[in-house]
C-alpha positions as CSV (number, residue, x, y, z in Angstrom):
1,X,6.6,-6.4,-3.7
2,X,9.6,-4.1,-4.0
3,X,11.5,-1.9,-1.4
4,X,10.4,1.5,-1.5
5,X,13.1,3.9,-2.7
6,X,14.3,5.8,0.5
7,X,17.1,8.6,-1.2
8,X,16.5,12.3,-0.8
9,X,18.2,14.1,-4.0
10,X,19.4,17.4,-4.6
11,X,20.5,19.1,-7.6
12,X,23.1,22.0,-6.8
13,X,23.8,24.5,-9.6
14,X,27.3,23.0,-10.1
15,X,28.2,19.6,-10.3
16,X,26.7,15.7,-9.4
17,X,23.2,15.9,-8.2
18,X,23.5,15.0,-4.2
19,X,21.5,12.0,-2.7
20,X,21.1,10.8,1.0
21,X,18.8,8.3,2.9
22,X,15.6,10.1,3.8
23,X,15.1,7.6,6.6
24,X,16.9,5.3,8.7
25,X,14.5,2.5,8.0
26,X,13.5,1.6,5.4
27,X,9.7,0.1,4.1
28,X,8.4,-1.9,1.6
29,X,5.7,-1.8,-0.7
30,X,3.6,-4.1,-1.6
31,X,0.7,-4.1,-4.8
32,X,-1.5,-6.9,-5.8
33,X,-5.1,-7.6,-7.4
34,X,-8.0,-9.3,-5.6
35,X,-11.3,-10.0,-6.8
36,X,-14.2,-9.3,-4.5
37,X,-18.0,-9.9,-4.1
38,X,-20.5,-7.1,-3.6
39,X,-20.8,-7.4,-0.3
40,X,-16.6,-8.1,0.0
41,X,-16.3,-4.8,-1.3
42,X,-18.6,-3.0,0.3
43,X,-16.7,-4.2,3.3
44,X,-13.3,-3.0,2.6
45,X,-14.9,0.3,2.3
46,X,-16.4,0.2,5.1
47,X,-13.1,-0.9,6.6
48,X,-10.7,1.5,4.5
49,X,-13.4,4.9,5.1
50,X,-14.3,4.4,9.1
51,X,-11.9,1.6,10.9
52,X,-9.1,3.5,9.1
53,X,-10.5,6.6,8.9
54,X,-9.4,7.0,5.2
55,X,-6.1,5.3,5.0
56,X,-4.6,7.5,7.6
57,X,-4.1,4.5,10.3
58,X,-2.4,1.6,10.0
59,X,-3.3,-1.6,10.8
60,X,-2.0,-5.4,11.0
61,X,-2.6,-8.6,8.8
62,X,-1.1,-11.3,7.4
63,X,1.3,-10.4,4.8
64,X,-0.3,-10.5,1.5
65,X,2.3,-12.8,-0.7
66,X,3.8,-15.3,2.0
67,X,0.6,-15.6,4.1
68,X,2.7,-17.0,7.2
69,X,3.6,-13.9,9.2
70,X,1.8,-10.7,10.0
71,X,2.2,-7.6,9.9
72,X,1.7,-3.8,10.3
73,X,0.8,-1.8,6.7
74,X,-0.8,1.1,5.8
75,X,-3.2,1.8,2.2
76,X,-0.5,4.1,-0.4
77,X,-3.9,4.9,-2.1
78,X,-7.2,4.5,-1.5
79,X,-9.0,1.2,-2.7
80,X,-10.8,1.4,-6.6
81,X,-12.4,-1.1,-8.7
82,X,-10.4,-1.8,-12.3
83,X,-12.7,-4.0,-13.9
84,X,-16.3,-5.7,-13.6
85,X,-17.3,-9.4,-14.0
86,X,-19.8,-11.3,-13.4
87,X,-20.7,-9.5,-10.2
88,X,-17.5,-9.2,-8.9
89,X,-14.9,-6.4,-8.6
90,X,-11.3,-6.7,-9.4
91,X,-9.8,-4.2,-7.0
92,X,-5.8,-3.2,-7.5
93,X,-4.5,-3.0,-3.1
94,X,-1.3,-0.9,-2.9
95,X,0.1,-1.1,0.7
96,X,3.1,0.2,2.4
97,X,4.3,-2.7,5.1
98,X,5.6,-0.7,7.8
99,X,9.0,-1.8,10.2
C-alpha cells in the first residue's frame, strides 16, 4: 500500500523543473497477490469484465490489508494470472482506493 504520487511537473527551457498537485485529493494504491481456485477465478472475471464493465467502475469492499473498514476502489489494471500450482492461480490485484 503506498500513496499514489499526485505532482504534475513541468520542465521550462530555463531553470528548476516546476511541480504542482494534480489534484486536491489525494488516493492510494494498493497491490497484493491472492491465490485463487478455477472456479474463484473464473469469478473475478466474470466480476472484473461485466459487473465492472472492464475496470471502468468502481466498486466497494473491505479494504484488502486491514480487513476492518470498507471501502470504495477501482482495478489500476486488469486482473492476470503470474504463476500456476496445483490448480490454482496466483493472481497479482492492483487497486486504486478511492476518497
Amino acid at each position: 500500500e503506498e500513496p499514489e504520487r499526485n505532482v504534475a511537473s513541468f520542465k521550462p527551457e530555463v531553470g528548476p523543473e516546476k511541480e504542482r498537485r494534480r489534484t486536491s485529493i489525494d488516493t492510494d494504491l494498493i497491490s497484493y497477490q491472492r491465490w485463487f481456485s478455477d472456479a474463484e477465478w473464473e469469478s473475478l472475471l466474470d466480476f472484473y469484465k461485466n459487473t465492472l464493465r472492464s475496470g471502468t467502475l468502481e466498486f466497494v469492499r473491505r479494504h484488502p490489508r486491514s480487513q476492518s473498514q470498507y471501502g470504495t476502489f477501482k482495478f489500476t489494471s486488469s486482473p492476470k494470472i503470474a504463476a500456476v500450482s496445483g490448480g490454482y492461480y496466483l493472481v497479482p490485484i492492483s487497486l486504486r482506493k478511492m476518497p
